[in-house]
MDAnalysis code that builds the backbone (N, CA, C; Angstrom):
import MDAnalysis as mda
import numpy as np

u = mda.Universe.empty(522, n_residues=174, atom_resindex=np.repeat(np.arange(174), 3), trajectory=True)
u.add_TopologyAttr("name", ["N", "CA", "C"] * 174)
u.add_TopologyAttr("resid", np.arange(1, 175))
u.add_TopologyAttr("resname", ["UNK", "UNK", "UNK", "UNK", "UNK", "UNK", "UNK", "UNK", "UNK", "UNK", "UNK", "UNK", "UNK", "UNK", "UNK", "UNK", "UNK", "UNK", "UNK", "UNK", "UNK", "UNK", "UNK", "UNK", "UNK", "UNK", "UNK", "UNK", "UNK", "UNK", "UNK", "UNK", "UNK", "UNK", "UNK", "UNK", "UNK", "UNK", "UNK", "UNK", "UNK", "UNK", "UNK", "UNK", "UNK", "UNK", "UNK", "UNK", "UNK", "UNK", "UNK", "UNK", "UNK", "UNK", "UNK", "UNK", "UNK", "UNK", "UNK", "UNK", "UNK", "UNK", "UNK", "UNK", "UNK", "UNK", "UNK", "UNK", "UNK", "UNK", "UNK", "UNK", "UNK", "UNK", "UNK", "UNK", "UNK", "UNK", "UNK", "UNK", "UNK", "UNK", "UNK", "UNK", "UNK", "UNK", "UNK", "UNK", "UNK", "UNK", "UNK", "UNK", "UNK", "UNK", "UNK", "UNK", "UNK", "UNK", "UNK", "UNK", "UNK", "UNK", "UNK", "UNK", "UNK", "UNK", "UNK", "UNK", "UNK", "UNK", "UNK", "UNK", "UNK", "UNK", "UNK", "UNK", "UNK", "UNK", "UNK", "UNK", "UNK", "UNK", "UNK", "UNK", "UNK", "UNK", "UNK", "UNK", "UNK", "UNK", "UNK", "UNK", "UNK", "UNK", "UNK", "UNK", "UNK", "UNK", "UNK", "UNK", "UNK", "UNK", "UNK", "UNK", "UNK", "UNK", "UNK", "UNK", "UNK", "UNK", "UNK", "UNK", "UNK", "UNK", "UNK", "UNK", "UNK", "UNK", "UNK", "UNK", "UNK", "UNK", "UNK", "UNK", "UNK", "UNK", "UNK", "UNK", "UNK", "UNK", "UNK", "UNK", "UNK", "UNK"])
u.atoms.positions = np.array([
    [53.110, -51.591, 103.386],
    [53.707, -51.689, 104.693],
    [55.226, -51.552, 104.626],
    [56.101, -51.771, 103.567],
    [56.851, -51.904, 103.564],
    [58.164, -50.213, 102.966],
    [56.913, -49.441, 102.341],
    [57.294, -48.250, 102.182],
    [57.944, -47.291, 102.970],
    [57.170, -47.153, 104.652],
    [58.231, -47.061, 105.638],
    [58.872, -47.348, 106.192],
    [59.630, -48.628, 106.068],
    [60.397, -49.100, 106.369],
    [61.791, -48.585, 105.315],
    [61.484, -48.969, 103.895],
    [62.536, -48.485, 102.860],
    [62.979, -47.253, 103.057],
    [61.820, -46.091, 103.198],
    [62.051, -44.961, 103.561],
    [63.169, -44.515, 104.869],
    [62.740, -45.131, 105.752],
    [63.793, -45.492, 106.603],
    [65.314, -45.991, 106.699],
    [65.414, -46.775, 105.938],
    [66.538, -47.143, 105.777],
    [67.459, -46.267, 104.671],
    [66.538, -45.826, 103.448],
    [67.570, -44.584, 102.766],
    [67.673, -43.723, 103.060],
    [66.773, -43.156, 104.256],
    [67.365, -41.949, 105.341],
    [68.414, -41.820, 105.774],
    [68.624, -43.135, 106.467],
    [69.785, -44.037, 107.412],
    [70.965, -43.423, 106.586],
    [71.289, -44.684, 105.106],
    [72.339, -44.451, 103.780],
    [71.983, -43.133, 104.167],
    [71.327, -42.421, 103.430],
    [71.712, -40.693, 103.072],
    [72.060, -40.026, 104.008],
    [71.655, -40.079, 105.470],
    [72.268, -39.764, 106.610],
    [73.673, -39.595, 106.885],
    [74.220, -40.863, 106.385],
    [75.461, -41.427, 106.755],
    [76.453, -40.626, 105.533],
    [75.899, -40.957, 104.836],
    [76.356, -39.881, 103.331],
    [77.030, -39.077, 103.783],
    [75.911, -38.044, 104.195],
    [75.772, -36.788, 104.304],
    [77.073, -36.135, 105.300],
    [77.348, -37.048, 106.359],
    [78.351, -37.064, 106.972],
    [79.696, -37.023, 106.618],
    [80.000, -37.792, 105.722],
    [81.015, -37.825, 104.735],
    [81.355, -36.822, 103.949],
    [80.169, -36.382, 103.108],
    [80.267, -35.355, 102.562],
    [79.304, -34.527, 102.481],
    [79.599, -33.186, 102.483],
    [79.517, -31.947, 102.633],
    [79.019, -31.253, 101.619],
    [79.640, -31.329, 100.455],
    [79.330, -30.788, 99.358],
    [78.448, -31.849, 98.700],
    [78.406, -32.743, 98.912],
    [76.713, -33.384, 98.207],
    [75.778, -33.343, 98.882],
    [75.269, -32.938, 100.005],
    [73.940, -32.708, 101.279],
    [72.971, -31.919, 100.122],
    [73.327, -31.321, 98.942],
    [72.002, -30.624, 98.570],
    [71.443, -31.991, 97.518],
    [72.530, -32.715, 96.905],
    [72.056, -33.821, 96.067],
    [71.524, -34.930, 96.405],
    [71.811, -35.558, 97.706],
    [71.320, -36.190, 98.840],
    [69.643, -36.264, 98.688],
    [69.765, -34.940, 99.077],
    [68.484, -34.575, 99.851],
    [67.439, -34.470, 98.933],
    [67.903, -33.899, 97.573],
    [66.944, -33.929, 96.139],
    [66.747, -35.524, 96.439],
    [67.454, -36.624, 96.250],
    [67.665, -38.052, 95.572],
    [66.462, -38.857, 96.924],
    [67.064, -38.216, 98.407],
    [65.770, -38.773, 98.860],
    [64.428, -38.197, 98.499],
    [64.242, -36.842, 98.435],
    [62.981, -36.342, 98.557],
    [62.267, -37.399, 97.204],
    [63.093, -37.332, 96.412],
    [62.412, -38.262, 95.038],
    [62.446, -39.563, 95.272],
    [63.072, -40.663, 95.853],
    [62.719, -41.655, 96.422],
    [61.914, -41.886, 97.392],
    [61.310, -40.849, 98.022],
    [60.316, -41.250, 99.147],
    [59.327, -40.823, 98.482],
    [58.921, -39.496, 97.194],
    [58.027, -39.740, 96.386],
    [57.235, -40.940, 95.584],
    [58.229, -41.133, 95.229],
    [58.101, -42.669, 94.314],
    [57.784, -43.648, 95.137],
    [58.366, -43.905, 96.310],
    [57.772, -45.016, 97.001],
    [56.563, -44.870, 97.819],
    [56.204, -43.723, 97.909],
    [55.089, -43.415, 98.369],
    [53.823, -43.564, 97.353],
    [54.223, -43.349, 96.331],
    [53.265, -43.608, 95.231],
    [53.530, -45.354, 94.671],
    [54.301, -45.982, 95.019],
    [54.464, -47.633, 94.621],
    [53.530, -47.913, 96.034],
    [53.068, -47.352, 97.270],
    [52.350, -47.519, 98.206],
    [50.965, -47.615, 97.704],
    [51.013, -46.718, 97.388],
    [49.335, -45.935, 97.483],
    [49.110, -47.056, 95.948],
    [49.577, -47.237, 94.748],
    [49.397, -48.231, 93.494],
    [49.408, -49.451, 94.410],
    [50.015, -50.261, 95.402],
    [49.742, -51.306, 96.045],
    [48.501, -51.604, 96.743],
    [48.504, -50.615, 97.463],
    [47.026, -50.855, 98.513],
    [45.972, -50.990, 97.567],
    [45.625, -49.695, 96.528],
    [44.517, -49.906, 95.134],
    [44.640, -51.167, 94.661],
    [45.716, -51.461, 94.169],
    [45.635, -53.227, 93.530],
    [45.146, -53.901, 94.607],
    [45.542, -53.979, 95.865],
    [44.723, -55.011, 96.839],
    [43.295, -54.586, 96.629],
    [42.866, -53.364, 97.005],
    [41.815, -53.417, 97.159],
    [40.666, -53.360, 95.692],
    [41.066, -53.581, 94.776],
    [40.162, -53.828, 93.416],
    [40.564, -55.613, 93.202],
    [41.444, -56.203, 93.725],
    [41.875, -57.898, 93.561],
    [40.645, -58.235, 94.460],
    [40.739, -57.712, 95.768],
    [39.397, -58.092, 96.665],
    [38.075, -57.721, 96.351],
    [37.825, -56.552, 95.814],
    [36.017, -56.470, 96.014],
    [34.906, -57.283, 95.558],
    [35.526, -58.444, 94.459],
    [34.572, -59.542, 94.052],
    [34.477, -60.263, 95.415],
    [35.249, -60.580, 95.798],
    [35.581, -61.728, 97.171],
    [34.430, -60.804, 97.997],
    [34.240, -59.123, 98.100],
    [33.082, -58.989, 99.450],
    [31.974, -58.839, 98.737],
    [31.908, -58.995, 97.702],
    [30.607, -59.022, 97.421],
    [29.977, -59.979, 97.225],
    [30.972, -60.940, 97.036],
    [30.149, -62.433, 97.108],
    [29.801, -62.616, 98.463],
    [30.610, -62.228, 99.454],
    [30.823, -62.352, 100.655],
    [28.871, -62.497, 101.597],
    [29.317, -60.767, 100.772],
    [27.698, -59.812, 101.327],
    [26.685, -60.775, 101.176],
    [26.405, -61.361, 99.815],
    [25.663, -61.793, 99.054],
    [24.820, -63.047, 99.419],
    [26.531, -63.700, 99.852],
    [25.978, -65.535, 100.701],
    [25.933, -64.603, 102.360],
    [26.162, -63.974, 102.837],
    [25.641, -63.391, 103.738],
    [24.133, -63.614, 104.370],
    [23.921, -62.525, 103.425],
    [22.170, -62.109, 102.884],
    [21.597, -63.132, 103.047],
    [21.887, -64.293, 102.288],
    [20.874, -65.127, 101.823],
    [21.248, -66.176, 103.184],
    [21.717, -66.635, 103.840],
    [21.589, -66.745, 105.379],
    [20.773, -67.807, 105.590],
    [21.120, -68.934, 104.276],
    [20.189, -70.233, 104.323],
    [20.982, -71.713, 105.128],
    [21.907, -71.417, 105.354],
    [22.833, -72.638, 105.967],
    [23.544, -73.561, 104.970],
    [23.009, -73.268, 103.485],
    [23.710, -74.278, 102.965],
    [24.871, -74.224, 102.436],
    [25.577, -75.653, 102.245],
    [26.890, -75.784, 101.850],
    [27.106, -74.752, 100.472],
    [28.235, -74.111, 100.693],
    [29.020, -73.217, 99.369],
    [30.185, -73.792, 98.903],
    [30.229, -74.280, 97.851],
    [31.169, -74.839, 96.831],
    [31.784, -73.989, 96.045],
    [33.382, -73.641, 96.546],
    [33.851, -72.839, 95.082],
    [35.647, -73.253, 95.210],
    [36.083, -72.267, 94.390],
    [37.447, -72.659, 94.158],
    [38.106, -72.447, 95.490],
    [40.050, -72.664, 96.027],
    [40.600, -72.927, 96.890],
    [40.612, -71.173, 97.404],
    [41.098, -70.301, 96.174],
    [41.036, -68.902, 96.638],
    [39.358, -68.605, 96.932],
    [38.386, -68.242, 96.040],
    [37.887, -67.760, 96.466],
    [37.374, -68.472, 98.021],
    [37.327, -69.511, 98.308],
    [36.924, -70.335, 99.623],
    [37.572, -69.530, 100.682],
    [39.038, -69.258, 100.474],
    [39.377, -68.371, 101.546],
    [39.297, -67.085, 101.666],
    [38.834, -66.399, 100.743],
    [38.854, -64.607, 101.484],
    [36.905, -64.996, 101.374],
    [36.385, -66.019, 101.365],
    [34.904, -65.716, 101.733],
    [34.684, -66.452, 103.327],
    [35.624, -67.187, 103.961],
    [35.736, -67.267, 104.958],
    [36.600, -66.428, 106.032],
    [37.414, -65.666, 105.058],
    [37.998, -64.056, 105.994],
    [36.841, -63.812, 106.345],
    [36.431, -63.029, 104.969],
    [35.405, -61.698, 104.953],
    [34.172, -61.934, 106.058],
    [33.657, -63.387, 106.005],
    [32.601, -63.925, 106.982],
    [32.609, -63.961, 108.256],
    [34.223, -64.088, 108.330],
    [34.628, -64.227, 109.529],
    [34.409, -65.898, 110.118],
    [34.618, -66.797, 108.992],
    [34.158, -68.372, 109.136],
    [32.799, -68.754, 109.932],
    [31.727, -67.901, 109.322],
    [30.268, -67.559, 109.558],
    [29.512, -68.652, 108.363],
    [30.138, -69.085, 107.049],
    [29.916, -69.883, 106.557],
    [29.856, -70.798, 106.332],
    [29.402, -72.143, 105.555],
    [30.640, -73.665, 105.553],
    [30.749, -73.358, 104.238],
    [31.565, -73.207, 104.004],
    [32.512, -73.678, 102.437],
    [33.445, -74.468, 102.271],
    [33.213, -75.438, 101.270],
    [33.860, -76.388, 100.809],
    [34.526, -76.330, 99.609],
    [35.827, -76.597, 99.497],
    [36.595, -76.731, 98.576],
    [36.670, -78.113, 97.231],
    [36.438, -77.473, 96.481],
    [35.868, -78.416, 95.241],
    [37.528, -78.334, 94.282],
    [38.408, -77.576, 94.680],
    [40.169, -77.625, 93.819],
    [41.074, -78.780, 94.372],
    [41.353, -79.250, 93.433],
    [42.015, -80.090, 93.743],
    [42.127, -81.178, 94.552],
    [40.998, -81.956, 94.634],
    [40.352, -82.888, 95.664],
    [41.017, -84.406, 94.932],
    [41.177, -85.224, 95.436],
    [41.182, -86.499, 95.151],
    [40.437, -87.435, 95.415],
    [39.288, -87.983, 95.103],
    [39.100, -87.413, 93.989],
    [38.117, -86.572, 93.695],
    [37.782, -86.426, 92.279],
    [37.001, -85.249, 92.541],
    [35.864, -85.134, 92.910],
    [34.888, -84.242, 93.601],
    [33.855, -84.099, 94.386],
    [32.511, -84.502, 93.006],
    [31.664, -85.670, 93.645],
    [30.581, -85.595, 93.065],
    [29.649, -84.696, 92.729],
    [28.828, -84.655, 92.127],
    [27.500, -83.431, 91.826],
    [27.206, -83.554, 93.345],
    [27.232, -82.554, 93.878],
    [26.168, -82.404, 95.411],
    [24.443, -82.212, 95.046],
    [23.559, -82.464, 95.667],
    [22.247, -82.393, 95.323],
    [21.639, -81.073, 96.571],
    [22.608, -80.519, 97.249],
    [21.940, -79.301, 97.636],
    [22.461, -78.680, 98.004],
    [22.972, -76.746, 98.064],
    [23.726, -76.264, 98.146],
    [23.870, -74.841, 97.884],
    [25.268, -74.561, 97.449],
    [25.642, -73.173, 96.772],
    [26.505, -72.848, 96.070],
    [26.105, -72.738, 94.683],
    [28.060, -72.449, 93.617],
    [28.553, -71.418, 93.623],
    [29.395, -70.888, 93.734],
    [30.373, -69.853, 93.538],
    [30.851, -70.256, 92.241],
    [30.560, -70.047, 90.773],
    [31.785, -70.615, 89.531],
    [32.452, -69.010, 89.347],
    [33.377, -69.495, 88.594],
    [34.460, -67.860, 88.866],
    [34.484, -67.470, 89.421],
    [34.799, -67.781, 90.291],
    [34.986, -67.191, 91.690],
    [36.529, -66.461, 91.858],
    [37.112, -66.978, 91.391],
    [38.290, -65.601, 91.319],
    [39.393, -66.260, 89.609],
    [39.954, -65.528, 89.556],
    [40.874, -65.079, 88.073],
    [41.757, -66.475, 87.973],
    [42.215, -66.898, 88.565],
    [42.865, -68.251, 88.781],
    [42.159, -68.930, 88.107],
    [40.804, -69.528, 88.554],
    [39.799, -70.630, 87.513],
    [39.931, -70.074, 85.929],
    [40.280, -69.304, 85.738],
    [39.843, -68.640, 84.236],
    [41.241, -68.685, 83.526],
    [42.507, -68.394, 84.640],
    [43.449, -67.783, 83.383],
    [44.622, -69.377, 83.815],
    [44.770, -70.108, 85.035],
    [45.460, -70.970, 85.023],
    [44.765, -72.632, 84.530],
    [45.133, -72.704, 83.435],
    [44.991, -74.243, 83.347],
    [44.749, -75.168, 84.133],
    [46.295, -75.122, 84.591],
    [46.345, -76.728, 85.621],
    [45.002, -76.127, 86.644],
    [45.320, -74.982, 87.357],
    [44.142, -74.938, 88.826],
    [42.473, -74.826, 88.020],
    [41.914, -74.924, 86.625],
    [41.202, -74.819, 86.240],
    [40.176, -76.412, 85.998],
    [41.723, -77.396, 85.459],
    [41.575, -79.026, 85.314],
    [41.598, -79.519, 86.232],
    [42.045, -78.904, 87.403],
    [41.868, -79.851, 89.165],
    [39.918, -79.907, 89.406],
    [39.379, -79.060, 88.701],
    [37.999, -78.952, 89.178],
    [37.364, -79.735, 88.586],
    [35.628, -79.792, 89.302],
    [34.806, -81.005, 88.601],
    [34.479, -80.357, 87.901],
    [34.109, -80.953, 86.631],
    [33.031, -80.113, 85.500],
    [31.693, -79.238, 85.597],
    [30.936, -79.879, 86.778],
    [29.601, -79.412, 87.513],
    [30.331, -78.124, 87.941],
    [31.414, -77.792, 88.446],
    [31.743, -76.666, 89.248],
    [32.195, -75.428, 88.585],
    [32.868, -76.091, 87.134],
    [33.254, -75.024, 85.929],
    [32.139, -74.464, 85.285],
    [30.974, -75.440, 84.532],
    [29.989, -75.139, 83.812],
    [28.737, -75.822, 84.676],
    [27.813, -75.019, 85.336],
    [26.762, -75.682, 85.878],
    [25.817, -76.446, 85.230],
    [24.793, -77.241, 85.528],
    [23.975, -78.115, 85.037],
    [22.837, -77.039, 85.179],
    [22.268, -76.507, 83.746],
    [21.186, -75.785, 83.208],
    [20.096, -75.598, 84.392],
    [19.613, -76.677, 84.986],
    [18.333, -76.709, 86.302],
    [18.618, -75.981, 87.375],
    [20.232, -75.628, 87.520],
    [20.378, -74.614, 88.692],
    [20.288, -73.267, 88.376],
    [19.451, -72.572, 88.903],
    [19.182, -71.321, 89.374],
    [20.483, -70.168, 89.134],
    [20.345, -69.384, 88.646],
    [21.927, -68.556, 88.863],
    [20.737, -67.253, 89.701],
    [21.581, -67.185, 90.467],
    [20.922, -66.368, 92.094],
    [21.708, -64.845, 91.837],
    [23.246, -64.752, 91.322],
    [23.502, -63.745, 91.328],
    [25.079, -63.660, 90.585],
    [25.040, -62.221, 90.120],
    [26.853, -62.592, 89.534],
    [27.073, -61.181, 89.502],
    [28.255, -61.486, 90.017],
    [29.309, -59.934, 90.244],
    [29.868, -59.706, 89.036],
    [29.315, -58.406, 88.148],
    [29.696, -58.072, 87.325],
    [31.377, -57.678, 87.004],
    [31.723, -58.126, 86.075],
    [33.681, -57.932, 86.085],
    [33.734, -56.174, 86.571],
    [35.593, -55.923, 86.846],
    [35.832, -55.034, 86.720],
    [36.527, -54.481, 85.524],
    [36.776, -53.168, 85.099],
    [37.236, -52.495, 83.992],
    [39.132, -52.787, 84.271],
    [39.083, -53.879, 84.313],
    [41.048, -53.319, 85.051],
    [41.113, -54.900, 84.424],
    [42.303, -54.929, 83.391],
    [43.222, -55.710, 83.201],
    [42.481, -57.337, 83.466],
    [43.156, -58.182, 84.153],
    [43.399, -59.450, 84.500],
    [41.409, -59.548, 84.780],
    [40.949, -58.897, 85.265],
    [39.692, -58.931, 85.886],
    [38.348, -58.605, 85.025],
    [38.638, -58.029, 83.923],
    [37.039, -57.475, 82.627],
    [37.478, -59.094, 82.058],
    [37.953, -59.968, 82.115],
    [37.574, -60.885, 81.082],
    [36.103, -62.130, 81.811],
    [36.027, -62.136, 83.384],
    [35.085, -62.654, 83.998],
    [34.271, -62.114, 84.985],
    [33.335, -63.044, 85.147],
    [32.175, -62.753, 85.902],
    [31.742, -63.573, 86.827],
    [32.299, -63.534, 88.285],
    [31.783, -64.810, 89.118],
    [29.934, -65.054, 89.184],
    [29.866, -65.987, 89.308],
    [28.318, -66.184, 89.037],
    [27.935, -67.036, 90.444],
    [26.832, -66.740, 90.850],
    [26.042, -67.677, 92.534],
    [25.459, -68.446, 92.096],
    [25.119, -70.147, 91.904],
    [24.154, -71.020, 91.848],
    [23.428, -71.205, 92.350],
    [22.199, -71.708, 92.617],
    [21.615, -72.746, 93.590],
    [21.638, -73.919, 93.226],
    [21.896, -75.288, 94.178],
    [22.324, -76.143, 93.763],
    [21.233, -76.717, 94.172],
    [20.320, -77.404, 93.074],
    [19.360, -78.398, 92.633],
    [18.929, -79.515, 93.050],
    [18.721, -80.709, 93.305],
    [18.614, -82.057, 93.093],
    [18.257, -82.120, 91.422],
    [18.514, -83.081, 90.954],
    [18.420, -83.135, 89.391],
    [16.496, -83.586, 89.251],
    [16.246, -84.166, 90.246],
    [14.723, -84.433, 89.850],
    [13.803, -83.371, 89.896],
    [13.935, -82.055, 90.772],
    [13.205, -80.595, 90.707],
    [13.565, -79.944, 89.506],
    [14.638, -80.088, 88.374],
    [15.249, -78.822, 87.388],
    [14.627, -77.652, 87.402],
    [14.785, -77.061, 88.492],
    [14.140, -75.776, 88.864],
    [13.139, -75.087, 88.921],
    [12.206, -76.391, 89.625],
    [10.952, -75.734, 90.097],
    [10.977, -75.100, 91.403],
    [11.967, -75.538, 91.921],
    [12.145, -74.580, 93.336],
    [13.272, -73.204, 93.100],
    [12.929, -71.757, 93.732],
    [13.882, -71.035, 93.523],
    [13.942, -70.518, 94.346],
])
């Protein structure tokens, strides 16, 4: 968003330049044409990074969509919010980061674990969580997991879907 705007404004400068002088209007005009290249391409590399940072977030999205059971979804502070964008706050999700204190085992439900790159690569926002929410308890169901992407910060995880149990069924219900 901000590409035409910059563009704009070194028009403006080179404009004003150009006025001044006479004999640089051909160097000008090279220096913008190559700055509005470049920023046109720092555009188009921005929007791609947004949109490969997001596609775990809609596919989880789709996913608790689909399954259209009413129950509570438990995951981290980010992913909680672009799955209540994407839903359009069609869901209930509850935030299990940074609670005081921290949230008990729930006995029925929905996990989101890795749910976005934060749980994995920051410490502190990793130790705000309950343990049930990092590593699930074996009896829950894993329903579904968005395979990583090939890009940097993102091939090292894999958000994974729970179903959340009562501990006395260990997964006779699925």
């Amino acid at each position: 968003m901000i590409v035409p705007i910059q563009c704009l404004v070194f028009g403006a400068i080179f404009g004003h330049l150009v006025k001044f002088s006479r004999k640089l209007k051909p160097v000008i005009i090279f220096l913008f044409i190559i700055l509005f290249i470049h920023l046109s391409w720092l555009g188009t590399k921005a929007v791609n990074t947004a949109k490969i940072h997001t596609e775990d977030f809609k596919e989880i999205t789709k996913f608790l969509m689909n399954l259209r059971d009413g129950d509570v979804i438990y995951t981290d502070t980010l992913t909680r919010n672009f799955i209540e964008l994407y839903s359009k706050e069609g869901l209930n999700v509850k935030n299990v980061t940074f609670q005081k204190p921290k949230p008990s085992l729930p006995k029925k439900g929905i996990l989101v674990a890795d749910g976005s790159w934060y749980v994995i690569k920051l410490p502190q926002y990793r130790s705000s969580m309950p343990e049930w929410s990092l590593s699930p308890p074996q009896y829950w169901p894993l329903l579904h997991t968005v395979h990583g992407k090939k890009v940097e910060m993102y091939e090292e995880f894999d958000p994974k879907i729970y179903r959340i149990l009562p501990q006395n069924l260990k997964g006779d219900q699925k």
